[in-house]
C-alpha positions as CSV (number, residue, x, y, z in Angstrom):
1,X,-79.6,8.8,38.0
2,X,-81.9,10.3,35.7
3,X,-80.0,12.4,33.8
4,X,-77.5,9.0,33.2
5,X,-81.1,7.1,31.9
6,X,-82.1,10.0,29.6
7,X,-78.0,10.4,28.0
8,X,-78.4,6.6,27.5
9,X,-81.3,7.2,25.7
10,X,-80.5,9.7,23.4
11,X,-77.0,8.3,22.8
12,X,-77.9,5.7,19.9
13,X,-79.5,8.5,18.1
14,X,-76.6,10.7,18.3
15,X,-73.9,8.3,17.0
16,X,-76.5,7.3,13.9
17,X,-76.8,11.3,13.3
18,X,-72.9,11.8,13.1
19,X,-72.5,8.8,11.6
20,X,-75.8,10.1,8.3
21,X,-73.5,13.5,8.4
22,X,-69.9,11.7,8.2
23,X,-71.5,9.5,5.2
24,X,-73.2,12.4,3.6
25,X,-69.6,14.3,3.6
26,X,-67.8,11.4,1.9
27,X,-70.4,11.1,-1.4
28,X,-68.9,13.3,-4.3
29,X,-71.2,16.2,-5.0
30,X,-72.4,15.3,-8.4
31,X,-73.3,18.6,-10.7
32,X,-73.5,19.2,-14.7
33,X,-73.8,15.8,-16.2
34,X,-74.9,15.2,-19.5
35,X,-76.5,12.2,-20.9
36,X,-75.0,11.8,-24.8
37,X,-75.8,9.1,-27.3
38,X,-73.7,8.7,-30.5
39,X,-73.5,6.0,-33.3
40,X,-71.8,4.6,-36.8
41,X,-73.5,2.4,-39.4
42,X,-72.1,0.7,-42.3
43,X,-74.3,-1.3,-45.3
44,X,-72.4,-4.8,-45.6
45,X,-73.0,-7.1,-47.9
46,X,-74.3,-10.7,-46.5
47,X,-71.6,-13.1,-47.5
48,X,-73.8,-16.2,-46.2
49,X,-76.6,-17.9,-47.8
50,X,-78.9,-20.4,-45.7
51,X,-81.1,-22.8,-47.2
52,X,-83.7,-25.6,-45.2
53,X,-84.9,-28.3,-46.8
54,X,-87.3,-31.5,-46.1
55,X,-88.4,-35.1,-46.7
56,X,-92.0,-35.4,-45.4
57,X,-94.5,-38.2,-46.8
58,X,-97.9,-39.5,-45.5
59,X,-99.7,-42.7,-45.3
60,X,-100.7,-45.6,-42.6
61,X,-97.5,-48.0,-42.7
62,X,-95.2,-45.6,-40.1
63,X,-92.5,-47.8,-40.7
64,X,-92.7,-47.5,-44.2
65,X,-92.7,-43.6,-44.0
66,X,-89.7,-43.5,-41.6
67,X,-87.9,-45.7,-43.2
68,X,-88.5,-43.6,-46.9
69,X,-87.6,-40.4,-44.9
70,X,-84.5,-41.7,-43.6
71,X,-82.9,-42.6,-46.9
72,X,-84.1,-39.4,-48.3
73,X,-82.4,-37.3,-45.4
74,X,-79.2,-39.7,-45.9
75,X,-79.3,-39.0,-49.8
76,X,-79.2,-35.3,-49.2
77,X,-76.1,-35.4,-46.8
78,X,-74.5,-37.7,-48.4
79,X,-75.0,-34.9,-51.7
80,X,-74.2,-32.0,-49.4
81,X,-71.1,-33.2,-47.7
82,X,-69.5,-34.2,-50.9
83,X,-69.8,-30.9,-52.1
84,X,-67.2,-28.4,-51.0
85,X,-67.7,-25.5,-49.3
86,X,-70.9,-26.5,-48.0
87,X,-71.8,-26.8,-44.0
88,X,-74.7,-28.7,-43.6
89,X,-76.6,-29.9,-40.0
90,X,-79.9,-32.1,-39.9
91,X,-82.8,-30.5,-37.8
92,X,-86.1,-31.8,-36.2
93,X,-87.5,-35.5,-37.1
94,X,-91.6,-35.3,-36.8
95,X,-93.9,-37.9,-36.5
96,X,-97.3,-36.7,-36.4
97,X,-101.0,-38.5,-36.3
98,X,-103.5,-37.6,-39.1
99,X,-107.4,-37.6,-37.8
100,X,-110.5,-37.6,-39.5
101,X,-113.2,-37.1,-37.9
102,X,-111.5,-37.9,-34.4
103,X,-110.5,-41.1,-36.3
104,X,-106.2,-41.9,-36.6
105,X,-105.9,-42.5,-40.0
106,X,-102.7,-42.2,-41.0
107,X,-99.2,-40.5,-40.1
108,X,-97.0,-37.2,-41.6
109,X,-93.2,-38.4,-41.1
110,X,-91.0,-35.2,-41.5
111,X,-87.0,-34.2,-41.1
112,X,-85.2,-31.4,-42.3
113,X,-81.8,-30.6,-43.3
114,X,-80.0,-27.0,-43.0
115,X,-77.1,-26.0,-45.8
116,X,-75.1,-23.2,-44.8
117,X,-72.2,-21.3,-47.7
118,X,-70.2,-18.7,-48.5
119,X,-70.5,-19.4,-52.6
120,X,-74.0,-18.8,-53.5
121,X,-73.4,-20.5,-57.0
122,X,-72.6,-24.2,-55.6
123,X,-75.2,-24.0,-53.2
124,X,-77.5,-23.3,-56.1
125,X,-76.8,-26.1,-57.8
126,X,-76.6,-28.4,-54.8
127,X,-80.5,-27.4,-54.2
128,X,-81.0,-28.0,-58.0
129,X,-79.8,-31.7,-57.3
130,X,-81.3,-32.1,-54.0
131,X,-85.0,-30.6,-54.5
132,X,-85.9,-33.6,-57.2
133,X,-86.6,-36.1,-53.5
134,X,-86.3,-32.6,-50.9
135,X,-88.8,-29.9,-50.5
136,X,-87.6,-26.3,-50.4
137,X,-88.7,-24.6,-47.2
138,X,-86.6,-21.2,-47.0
139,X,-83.9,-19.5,-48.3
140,X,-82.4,-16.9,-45.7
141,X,-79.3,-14.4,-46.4
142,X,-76.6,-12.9,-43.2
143,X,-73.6,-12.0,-42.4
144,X,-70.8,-14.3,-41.2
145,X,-69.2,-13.9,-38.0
146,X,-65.8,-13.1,-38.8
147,X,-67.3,-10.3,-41.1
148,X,-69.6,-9.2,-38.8
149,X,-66.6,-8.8,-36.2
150,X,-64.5,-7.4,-37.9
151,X,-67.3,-4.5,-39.3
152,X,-68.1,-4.1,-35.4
153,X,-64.8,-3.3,-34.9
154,X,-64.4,-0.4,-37.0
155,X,-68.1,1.0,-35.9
156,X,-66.6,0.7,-32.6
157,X,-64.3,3.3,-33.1
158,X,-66.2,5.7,-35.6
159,X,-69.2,5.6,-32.3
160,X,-66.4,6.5,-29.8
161,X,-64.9,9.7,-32.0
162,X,-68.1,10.6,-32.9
163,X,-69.1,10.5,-28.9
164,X,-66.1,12.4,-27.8
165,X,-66.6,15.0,-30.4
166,X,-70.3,15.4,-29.1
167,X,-69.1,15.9,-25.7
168,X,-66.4,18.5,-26.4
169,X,-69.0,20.3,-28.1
170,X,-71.5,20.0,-25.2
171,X,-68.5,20.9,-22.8
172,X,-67.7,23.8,-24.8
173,X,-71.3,25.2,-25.7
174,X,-71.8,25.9,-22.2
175,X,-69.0,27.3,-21.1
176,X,-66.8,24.7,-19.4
177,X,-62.7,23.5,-19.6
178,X,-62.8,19.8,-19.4
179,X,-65.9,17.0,-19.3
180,X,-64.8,13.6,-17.3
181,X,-66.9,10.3,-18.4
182,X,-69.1,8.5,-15.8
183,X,-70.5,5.8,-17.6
184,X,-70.9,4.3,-21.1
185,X,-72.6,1.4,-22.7
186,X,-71.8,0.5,-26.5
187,X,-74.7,-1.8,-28.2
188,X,-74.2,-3.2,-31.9
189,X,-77.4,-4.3,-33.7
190,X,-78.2,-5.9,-37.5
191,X,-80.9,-6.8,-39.2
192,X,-81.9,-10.1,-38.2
193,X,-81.9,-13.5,-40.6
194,X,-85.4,-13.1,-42.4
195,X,-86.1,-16.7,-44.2
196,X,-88.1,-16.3,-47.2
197,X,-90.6,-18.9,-47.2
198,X,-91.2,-21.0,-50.5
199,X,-94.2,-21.7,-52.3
200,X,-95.9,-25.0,-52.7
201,X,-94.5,-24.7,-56.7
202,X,-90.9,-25.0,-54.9
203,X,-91.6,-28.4,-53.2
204,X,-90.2,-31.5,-54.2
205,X,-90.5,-32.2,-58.0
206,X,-89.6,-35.4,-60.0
207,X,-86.9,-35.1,-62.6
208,X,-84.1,-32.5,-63.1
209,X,-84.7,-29.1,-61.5
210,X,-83.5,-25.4,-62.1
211,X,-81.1,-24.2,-60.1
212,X,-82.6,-21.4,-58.3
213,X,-81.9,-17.7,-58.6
214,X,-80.0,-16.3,-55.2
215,X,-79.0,-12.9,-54.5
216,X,-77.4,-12.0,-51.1
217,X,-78.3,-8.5,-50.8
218,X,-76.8,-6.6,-47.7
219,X,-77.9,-5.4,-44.3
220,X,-76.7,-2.6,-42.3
221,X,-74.4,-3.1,-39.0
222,X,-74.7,-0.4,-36.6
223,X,-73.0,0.8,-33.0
224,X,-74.7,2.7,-30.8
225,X,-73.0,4.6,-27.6
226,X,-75.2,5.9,-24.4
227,X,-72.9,7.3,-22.0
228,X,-73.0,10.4,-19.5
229,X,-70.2,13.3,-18.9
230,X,-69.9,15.5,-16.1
231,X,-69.0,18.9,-17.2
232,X,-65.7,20.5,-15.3
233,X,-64.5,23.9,-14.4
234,X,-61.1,22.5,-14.7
C-alpha cells in the first residue's frame, strides 16, 4: 500500500520529465547564424511642391472677421481650382480671444488653405495672384507617391543582391557549402517634408506680387535589409 502511495506520487513528475525530454528532442539545434544588414540608396529629385497659405485678421466685431475670412478663403479656391494642375484642400479655421491685461479685447480669426503640384511654375504664379489678400506661411518640397514607389521598387532589389552577396561571402569566409535564411526585415526611409517657414516680408501685401522663386531640390530614398543566415555544411 505504500509503495502504490509513493509510485502515485512520483508519477506526475515523471510524465512532465519525459514529456521536457520529448520537447527538447523536437526543437532544431540551431548553430552558426549570422546577423547581416545590407542596403541601396538613390538621390531623387522631389517632383512635388507644397505651399500653405492664410487669411487671419483682428479686431472686436467677430462677425465681421469671419465673415472677411470666409470670402478671402473662398477667393483663394475659387483661384486655385481654376487653375490646372493644382490640388488644393482647406485646413484649420481659428477663432482665438485677444487679452490685455486679463481684459478680452478683441478676436484673431484664422483659416488656411494647402496647394499641392507637380509644375512648380503655375503654382508660382498662382501664389503670385493669391498672396495680394493670403499670407504665405511655408513652402515644402517631396516626392510623390507613384515616384517614390516606383524608386522603392528598384532599391528593393539592389538591397536583396547586395544581401545575398554579403551572405555568400560570409558563408564562404568561414568555410561552409550553403547558408539558409531565417529571417529578414526590409525598411525604406526618406528625408521627411521640411516646410520652410516664411518671413513676415512674405505676408499678405496689397497690389500685384512677384511670383516667388521655387526650386525642388532632391532627397535621397533608401532600403535597408536586417536579416540572419545560418551557415550549412551542406
Amino acid at each position: 500500500m505504500h509503495i502504490q502511495s509513493t509510485w502515485n506520487h512520483f508519477l506526475p513528475l515523471i510524465c512532465l520529465l519525459i514529456s521536457s525530454i520529448s520537447f527538447a528532442e523536437e526543437q532544431p539545434v540551431r548553430y552558426d547564424q549570422v546577423n547581416l544588414s545590407a542596403q541601396a540608396s538613390m538621390e531623387v529629385d522631389n517632383d512635388t511642391l507644397i505651399a500653405v497659405l492664410y487669411a487671419q485678421k483682428e479686431g472686436s466685431d467677430l462677425s465681421a472677421l469671419t465673415d472677411w475670412v470666409n470670402q478671402e478663403i473662398t477667393s483663394a479656391l475659387e483661384k486655385a481650382k481654376a487653375t490646372e494642375g493644382i490640388k488644393v484642400q482647406t485646413l484649420g479655421y481659428q477663432t482665438s480671444p485677444i487679452y490685455q491685461q486679463k481684459r478680452l479685447t478683441g478676436w484673431r480669426v484664422k483659416q488656411s488653405i494647402r496647394l499641392e503640384s507637380r509644375q512648380s511654375e503655375k503654382l508660382s504664379q498662382l501664389l503670385s495672384r493669391l498672396q495680394s489678400s493670403l499670407a504665405l506661411e511655408s513652402i515644402s518640397y517631396t516626392v510623390s507617391n507613384e515616384q517614390r514607389l516606383s524608386v522603392e521598387e528598384a532599391l528593393v532589389k539592389q538591397a536583396i543582391s547586395a544581401f545575398q552577396q554579403r551572405a555568400k561571402l560570409v558563408t564562404t569566409q568561414l568555410g561552409h557549402k550553403t547558408f539558409r535564411l531565417i529571417e529578414m526585415s526590409i525598411n525604406t526611409s526618406g528625408q521627411p517634408i521640411q516646410p520652410m517657414r516664411m518671413r513676415a516680408s512674405m505676408m499678405a501685401m496689397e497690389g500685384k506680387v512677384s511670383a516667388p522663386s521655387l526650386e525642388a531640390g532632391s532627397q535621397r530614398l533608401q532600403v535597408n535589409i536586417n536579416g540572419r543566415i545560418e551557415l550549412q555544411v551542406q
